[in-house]
C-alpha atoms as a printed R data frame, in Angstrom:
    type eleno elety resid chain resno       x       y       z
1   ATOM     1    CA   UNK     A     1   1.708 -33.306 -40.738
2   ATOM     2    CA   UNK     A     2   2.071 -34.332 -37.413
3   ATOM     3    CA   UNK     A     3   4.586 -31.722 -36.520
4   ATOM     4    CA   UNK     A     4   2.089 -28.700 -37.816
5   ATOM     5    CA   UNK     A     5  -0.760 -30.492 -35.494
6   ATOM     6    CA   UNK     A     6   1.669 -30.651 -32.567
7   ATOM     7    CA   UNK     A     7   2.205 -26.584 -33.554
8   ATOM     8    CA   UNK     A     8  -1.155 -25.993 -33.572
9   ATOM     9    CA   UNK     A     9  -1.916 -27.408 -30.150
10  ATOM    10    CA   UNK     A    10   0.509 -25.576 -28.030
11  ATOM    11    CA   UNK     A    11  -0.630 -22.752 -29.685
12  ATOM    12    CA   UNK     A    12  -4.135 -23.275 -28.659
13  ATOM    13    CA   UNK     A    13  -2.597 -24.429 -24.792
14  ATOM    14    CA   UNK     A    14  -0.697 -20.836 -25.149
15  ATOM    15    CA   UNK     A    15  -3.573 -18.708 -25.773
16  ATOM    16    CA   UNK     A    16  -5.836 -20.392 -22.839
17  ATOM    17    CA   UNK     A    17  -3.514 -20.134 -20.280
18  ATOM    18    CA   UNK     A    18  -2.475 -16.133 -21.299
19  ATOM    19    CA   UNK     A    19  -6.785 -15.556 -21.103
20  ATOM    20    CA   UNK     A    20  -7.456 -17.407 -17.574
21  ATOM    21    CA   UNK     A    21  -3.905 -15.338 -16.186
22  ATOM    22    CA   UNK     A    22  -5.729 -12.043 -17.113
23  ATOM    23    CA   UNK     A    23  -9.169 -12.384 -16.007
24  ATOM    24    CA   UNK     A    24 -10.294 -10.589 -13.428
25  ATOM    25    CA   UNK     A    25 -13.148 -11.471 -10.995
26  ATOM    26    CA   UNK     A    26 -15.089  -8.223  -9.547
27  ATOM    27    CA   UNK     A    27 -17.322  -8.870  -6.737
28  ATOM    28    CA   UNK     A    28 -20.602  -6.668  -6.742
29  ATOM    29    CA   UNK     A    29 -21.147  -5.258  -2.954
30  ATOM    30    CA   UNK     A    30 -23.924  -6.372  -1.033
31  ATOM    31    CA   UNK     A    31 -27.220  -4.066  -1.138
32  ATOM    32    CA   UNK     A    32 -27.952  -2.351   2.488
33  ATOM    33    CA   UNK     A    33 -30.827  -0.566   3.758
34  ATOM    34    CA   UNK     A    34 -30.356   3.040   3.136
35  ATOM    35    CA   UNK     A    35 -28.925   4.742   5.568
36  ATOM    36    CA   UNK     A    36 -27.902   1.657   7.826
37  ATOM    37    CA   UNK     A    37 -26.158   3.077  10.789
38  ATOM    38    CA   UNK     A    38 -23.127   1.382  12.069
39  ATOM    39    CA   UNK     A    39 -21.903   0.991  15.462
40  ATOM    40    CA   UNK     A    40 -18.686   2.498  16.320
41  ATOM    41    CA   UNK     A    41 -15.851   1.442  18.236
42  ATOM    42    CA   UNK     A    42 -14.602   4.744  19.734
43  ATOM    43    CA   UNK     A    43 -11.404   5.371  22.084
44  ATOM    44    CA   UNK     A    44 -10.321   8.648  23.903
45  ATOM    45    CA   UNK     A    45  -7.100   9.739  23.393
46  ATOM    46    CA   UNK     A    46  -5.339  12.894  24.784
47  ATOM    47    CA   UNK     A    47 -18.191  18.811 -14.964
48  ATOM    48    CA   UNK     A    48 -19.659  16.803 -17.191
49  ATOM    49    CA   UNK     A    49 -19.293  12.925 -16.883
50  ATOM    50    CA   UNK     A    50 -16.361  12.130 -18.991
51  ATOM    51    CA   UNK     A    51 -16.483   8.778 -20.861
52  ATOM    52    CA   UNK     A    52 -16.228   5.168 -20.363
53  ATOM    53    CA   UNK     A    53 -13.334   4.448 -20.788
54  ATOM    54    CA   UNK     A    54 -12.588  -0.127 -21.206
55  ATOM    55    CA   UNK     A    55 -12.135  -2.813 -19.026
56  ATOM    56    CA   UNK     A    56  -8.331  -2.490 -19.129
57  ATOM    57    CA   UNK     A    57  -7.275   1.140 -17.978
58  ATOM    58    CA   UNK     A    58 -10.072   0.542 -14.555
59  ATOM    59    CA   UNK     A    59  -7.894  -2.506 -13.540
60  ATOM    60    CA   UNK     A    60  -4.359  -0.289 -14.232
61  ATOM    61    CA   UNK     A    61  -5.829   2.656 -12.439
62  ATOM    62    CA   UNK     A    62  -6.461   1.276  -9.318
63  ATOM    63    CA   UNK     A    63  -3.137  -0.406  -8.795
64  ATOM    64    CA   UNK     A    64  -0.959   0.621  -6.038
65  ATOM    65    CA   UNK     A    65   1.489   3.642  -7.274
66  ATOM    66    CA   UNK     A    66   5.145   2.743  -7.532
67  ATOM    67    CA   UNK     A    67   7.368   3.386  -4.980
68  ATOM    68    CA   UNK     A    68   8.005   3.040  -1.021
69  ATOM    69    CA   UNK     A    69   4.878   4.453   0.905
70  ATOM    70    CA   UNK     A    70   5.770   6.170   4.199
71  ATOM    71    CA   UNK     A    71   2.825   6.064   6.155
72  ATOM    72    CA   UNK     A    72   2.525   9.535   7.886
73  ATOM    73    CA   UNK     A    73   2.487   9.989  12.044
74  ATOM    74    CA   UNK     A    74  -0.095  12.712  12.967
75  ATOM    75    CA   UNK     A    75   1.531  14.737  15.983
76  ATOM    76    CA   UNK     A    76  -0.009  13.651  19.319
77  ATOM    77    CA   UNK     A    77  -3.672  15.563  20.037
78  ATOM    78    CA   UNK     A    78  -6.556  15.491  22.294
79  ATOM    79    CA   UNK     A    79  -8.944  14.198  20.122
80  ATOM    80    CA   UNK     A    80 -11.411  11.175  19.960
81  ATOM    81    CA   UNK     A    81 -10.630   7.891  17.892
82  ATOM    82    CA   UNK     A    82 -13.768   6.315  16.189
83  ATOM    83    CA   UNK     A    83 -13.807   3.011  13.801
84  ATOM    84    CA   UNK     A    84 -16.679   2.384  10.952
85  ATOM    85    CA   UNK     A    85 -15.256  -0.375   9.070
86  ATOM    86    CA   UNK     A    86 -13.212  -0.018   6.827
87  ATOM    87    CA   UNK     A    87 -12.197   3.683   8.621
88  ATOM    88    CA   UNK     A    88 -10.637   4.153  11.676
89  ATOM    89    CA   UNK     A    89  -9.736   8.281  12.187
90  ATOM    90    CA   UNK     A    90  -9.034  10.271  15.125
91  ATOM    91    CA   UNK     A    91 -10.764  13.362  15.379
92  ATOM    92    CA   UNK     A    92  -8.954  16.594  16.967
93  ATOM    93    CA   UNK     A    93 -11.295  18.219  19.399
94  ATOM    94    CA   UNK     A    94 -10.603  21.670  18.251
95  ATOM    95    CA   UNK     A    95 -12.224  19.894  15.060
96  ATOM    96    CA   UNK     A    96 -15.893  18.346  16.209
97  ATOM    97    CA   UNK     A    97 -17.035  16.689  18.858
98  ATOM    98    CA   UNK     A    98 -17.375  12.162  17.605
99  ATOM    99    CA   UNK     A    99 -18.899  11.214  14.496
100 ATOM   100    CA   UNK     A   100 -21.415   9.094  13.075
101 ATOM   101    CA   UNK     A   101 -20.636   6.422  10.029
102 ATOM   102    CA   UNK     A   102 -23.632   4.887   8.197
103 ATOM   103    CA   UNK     A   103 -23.316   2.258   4.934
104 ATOM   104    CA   UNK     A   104 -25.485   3.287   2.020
105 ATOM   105    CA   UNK     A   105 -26.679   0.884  -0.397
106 ATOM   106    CA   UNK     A   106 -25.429   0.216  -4.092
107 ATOM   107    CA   UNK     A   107 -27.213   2.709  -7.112
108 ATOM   108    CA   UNK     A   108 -26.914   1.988 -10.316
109 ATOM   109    CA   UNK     A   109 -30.300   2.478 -11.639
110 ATOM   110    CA   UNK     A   110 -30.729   3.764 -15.409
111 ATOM   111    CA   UNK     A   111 -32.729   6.282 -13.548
112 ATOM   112    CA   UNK     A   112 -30.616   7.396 -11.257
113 ATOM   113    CA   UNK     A   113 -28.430  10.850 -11.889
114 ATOM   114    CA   UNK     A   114 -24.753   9.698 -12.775
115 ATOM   115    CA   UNK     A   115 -23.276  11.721  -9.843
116 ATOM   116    CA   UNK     A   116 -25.787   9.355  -7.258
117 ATOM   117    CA   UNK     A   117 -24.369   6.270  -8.615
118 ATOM   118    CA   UNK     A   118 -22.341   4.431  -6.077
119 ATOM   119    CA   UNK     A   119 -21.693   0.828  -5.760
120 ATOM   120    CA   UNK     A   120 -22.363   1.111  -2.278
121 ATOM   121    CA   UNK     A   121 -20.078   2.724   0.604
122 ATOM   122    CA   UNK     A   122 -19.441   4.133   4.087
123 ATOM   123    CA   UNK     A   123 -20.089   7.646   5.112
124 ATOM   124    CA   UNK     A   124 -18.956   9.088   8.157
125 ATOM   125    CA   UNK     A   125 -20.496  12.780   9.520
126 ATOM   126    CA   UNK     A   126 -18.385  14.753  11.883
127 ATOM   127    CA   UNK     A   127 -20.873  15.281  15.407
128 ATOM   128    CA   UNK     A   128 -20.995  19.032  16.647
129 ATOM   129    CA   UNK     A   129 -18.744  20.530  14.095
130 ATOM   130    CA   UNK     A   130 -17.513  23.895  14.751
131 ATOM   131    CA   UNK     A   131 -17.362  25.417  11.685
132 ATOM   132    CA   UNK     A   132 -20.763  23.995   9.992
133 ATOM   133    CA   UNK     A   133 -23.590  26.480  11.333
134 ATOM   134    CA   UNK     A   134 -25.011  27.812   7.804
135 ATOM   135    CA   UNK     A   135 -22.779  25.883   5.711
136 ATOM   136    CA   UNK     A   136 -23.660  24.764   2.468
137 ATOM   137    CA   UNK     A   137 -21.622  21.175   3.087
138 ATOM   138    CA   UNK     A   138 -21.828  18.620   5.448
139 ATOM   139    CA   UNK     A   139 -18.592  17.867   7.136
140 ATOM   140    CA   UNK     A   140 -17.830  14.021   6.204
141 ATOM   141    CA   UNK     A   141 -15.329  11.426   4.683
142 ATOM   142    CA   UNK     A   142 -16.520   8.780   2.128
143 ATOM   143    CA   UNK     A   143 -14.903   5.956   1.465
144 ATOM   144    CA   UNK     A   144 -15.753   3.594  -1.797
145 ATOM   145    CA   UNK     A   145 -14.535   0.070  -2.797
146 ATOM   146    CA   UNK     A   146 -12.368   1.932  -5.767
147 ATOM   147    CA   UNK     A   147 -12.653  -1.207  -8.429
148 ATOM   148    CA   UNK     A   148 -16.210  -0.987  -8.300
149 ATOM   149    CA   UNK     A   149 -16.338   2.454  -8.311
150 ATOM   150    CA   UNK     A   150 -14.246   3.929 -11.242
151 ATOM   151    CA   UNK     A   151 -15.893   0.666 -13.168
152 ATOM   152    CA   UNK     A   152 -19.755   2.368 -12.282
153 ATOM   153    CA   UNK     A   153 -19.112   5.967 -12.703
154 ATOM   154    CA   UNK     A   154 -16.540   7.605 -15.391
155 ATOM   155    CA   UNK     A   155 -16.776  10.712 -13.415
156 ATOM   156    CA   UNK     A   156 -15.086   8.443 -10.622
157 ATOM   157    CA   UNK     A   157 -12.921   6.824 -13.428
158 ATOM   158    CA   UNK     A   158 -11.816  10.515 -14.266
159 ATOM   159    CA   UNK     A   159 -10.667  11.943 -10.283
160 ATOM   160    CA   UNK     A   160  -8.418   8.748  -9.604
161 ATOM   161    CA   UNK     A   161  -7.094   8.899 -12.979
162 ATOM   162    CA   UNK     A   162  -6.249  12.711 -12.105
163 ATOM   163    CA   UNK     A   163  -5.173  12.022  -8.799
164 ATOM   164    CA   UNK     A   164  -2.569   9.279  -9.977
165 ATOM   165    CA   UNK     A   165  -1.041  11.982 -12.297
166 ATOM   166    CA   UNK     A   166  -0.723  14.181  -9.412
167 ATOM   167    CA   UNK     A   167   0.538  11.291  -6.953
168 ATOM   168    CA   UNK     A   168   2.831  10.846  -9.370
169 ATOM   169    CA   UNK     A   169   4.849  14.376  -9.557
170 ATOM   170    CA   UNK     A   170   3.337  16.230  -6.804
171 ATOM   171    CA   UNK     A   171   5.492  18.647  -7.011
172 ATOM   172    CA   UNK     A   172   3.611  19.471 -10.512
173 ATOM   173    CA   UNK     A   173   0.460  21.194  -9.247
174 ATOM   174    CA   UNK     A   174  -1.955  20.660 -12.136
175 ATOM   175    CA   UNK     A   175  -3.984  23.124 -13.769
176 ATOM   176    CA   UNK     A   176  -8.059  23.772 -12.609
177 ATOM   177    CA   UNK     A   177  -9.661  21.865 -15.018
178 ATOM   178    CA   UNK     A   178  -6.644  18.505 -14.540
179 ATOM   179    CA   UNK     A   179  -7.451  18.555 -10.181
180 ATOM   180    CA   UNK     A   180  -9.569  15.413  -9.198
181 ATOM   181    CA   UNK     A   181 -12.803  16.552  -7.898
182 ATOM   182    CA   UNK     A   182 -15.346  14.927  -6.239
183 ATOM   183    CA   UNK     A   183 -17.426  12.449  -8.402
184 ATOM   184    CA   UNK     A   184 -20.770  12.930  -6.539
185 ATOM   185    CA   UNK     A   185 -20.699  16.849  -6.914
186 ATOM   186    CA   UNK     A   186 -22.688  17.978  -9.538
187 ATOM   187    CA   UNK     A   187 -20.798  20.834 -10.028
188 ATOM   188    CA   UNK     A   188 -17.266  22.368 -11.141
189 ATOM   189    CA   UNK     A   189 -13.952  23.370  -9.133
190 ATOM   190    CA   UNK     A   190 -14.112  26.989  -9.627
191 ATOM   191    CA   UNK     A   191 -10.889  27.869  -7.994
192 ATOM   192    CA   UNK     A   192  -7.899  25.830  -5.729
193 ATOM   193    CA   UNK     A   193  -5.308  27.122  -3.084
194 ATOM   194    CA   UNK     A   194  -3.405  25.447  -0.757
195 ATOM   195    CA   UNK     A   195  -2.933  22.858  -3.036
196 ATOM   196    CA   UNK     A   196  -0.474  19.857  -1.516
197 ATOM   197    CA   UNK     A   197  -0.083  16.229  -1.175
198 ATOM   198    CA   UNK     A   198  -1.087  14.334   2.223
199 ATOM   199    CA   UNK     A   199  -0.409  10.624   3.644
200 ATOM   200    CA   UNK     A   200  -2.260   9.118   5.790
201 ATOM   201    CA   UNK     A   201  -1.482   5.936   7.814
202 ATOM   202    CA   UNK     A   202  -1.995   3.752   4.828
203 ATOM   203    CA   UNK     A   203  -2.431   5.809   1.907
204 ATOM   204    CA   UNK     A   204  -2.255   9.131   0.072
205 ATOM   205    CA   UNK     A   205  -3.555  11.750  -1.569
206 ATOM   206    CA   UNK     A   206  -4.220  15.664  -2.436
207 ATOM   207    CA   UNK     A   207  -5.948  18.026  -0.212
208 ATOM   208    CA   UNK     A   208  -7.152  21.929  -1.699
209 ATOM   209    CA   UNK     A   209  -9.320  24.568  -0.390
210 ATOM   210    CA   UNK     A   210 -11.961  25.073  -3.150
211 ATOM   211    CA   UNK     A   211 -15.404  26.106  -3.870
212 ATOM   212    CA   UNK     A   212 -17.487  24.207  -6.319
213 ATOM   213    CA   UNK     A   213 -20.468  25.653  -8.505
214 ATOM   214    CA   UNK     A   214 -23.151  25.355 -11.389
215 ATOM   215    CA   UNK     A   215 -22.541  28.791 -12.267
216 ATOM   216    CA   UNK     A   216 -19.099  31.673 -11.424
217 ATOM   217    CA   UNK     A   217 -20.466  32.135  -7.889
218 ATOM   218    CA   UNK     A   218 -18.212  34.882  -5.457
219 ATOM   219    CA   UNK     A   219 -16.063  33.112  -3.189
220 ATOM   220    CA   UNK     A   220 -17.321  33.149   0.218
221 ATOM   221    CA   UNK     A   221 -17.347  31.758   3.566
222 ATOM   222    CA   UNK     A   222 -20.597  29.730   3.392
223 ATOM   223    CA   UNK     A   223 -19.142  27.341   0.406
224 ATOM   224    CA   UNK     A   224 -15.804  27.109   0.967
225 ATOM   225    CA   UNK     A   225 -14.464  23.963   1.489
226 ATOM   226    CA   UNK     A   226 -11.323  22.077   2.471
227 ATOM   227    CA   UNK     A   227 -11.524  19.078   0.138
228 ATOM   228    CA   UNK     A   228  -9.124  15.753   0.114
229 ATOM   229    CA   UNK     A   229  -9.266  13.222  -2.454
230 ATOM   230    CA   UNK     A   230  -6.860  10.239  -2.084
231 ATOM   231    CA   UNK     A   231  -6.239   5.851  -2.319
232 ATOM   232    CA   UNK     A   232  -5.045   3.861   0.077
233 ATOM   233    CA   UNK     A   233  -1.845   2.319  -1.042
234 ATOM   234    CA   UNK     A   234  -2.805  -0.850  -2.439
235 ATOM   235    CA   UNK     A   235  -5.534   0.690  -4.708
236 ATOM   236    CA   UNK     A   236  -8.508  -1.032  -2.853
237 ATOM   237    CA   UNK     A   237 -10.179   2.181  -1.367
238 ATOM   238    CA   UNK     A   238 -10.987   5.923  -2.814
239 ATOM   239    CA   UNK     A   239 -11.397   8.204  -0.374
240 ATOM   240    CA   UNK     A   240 -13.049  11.794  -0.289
241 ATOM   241    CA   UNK     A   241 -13.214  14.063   2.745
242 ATOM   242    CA   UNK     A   242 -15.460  17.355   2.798
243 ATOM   243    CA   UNK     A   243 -15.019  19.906   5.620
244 ATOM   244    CA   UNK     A   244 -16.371  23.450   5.665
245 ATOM   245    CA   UNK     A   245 -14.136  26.061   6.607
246 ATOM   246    CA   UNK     A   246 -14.229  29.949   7.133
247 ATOM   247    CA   UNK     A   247 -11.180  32.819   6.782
248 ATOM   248    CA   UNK     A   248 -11.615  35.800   7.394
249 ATOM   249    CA   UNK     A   249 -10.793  37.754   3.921
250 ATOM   250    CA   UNK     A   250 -14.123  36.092   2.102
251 ATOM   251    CA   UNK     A   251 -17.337  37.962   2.066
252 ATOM   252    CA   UNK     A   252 -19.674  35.806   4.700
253 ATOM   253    CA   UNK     A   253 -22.223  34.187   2.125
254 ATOM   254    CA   UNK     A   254 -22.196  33.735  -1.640
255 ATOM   255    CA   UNK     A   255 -24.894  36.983  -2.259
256 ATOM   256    CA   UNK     A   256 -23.358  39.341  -5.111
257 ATOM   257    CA   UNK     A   257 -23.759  42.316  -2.806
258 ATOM   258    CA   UNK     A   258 -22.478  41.149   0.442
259 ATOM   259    CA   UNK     A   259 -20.138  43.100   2.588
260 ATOM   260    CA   UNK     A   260 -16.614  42.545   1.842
261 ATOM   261    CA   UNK     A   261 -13.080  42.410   4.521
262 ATOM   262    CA   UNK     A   262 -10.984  45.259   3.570
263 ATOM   263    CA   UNK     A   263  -8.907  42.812   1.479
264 ATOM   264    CA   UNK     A   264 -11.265  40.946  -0.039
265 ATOM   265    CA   UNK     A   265 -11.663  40.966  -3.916
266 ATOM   266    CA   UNK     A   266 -14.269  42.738  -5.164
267 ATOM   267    CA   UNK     A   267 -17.120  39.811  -7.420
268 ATOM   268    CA   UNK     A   268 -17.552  41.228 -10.747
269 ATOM   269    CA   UNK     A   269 -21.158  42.242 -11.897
270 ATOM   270    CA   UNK     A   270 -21.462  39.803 -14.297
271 ATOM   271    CA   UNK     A   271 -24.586  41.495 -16.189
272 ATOM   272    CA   UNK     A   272 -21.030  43.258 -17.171
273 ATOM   273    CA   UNK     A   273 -20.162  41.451 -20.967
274 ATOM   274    CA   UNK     A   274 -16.066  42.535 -20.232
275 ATOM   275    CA   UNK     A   275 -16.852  40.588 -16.442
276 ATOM   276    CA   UNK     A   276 -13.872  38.532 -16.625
277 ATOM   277    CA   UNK     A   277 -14.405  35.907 -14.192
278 ATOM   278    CA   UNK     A   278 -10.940  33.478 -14.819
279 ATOM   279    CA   UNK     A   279  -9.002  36.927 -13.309
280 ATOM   280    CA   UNK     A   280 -11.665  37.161 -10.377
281 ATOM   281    CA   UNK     A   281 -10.760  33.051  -9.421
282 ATOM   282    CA   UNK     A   282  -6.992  33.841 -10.110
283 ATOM   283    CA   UNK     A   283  -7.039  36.121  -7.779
284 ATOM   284    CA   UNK     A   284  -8.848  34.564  -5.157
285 ATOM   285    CA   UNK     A   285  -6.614  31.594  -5.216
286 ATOM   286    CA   UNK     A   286  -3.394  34.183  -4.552
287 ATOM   287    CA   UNK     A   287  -5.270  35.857  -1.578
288 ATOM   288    CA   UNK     A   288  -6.024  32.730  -0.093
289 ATOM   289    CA   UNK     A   289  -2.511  31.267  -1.064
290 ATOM   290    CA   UNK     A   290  -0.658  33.714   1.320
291 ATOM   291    CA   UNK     A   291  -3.046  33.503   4.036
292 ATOM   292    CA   UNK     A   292  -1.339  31.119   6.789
293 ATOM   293    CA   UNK     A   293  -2.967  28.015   7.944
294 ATOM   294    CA   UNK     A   294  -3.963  29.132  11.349
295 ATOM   295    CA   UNK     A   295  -6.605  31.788  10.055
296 ATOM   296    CA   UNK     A   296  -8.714  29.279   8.262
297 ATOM   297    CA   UNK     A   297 -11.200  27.646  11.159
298 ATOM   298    CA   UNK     A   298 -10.900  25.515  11.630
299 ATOM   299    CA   UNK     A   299  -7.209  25.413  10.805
300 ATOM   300    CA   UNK     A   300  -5.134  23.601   8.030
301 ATOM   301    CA   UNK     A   301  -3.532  21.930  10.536
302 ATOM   302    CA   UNK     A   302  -5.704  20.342  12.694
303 ATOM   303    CA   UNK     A   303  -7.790  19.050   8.897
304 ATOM   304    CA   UNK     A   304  -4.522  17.556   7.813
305 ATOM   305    CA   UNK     A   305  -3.857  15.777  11.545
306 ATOM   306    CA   UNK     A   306  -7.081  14.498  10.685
307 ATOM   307    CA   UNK     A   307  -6.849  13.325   7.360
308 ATOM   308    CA   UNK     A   308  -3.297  12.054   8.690
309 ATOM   309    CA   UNK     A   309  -4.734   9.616  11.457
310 ATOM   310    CA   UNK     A   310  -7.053   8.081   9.341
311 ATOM   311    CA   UNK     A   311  -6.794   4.304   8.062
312 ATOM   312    CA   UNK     A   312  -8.159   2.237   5.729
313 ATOM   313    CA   UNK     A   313  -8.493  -1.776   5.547
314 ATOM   314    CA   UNK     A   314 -10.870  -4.089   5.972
């Protein structure tokens, strides 16, 4: 008898100390003032919301990927350096001209639209951006506590668990409907080119030019966007970067009958019932594939320097 009681106890000891190794302790962020501006430290230098998924997969998701990380060294460029904590980026002046950063406040409201949720983070807006006059997107970089995050919003959940996959094989480029979008976009990827992978100094991720809509809208020059979507390397911060961009083979703005470049690809009438729209994106994507990075404007290059400089830490 007493050897089954003695049993029983470690058994009971085993169990507790298996639980209290396991939990995890999630801090909510602390509630700001909407729109709370932050002061910079700046230098000069030359879909539908997929499911919840449990408890378990957030915490896996947002570990650091496997492997060494080589942080990536932007090439020297006259640009401006500017810190909103956590971010610190340098921006190239053929780019904008300094930037603003500004905390907003946690929503999580029952009321609130699933793509405003947000357990609370920074957003910095590019000053004097070239390329934004009659833009449909701001140009900006978000950054959100990822843990929180993914845990508030499946749509969240659904991009890092996308991007991972990528991270993972990047040499895979995944189908449309597998890229990680942008959570807060209440709308779809309707096409992707220039899809690759890009480090930055702590960090990684996937950068596309891409047009999101509610409906097959033409590509054009007023939507199109260079979009980057990556986590710093220890899994504590998502990042999303938005910057409008322009090349010169899109029709202007997103009208059905606007004048098109000699090359561009004709948008199908789609009061047409054999419109087929999957051909039109298809080829889109190849024109804009074989166009080199020096006619977008601004250019791939200078974005990725950008994305490049930029660090993350508290």
């Amino acid at each position: 008898m007493k050897k089954v009681t003695s049993f029983i106890t470690l058994f009971i000891a085993t169990i507790l100390t298996c639980v209290s190794c396991i939990s995890v302790t999630v801090e909510s962020p602390v509630s700001q003032p909407a729109g709370t501006a932050i002061p910079a430290t700046v230098v000069s230098s030359p879909t539908l919301e997929p499911s919840t998924p449990t408890p378990e997969i957030f915490i896996a998701l947002t570990q650091a990927i496997p492997g060494e990380f080589q942080p990536t060294q932007p090439p020297a460029s006259a640009g401006t350096t500017v810190t909103y904590a956590p971010l610190t980026v340098t921006i190239p002046q053929a780019i904008a001209d300094g930037a603003s950063g500004s905390n907003l406040p946690r929503v999580n409201g029952d009321d609130a639209p699933w793509w405003e949720k947000t357990p609370g983070h920074l957003q910095v807006n590019l000053g004097d951006y070239y390329a934004l006059q009659g833009k449909l997107h701001q140009p900006a970089i978000y950054v959100y506590p990822a843990m929180a995050y993914v845990e508030l919003s499946p749509a969240a959940f659904e991009s890092i668990h996308r991007l991972n996959n990528y991270l993972y094989d990047p040499n895979n480029v995944p189908a449309l409907d597998q890229l990680p979008g942008v959570p807060f976009f209440n709308a779809q990827v309707l096409f992707a080119a220039h899809i690759q992978p890009v480090s930055f100094q702590n960090g990684k991720g996937i950068r596309y030019i891409s047009e999101y809509g509610q409906y097959p809208a033409p590509a054009n020059n007023t939507e199109l966007v260079y979009n980057f979507i990556g986590l710093t390397s220890d899994g504590e911060y998502y990042i999303v970067a938005i910057f409008p961009l322009t090349n010169p083979v899109l029709a202007e703005t997103p009208d059905a009958g606007a004048p098109l470049p000699v090359r561009g690809i004709p948008y199908p009438y789609l009061a047409n019932p054999a419109a087929n729209m999957d051909a039109y994106y298809i080829a889109v994507t190849d024109l804009l594939n074989v166009q080199p990075p020096e006619s977008f404007t601004p250019t791939l290059s200078e974005l990725d320097r950008l994305i490049q400089s930029m660090r993350v830490e508290p």
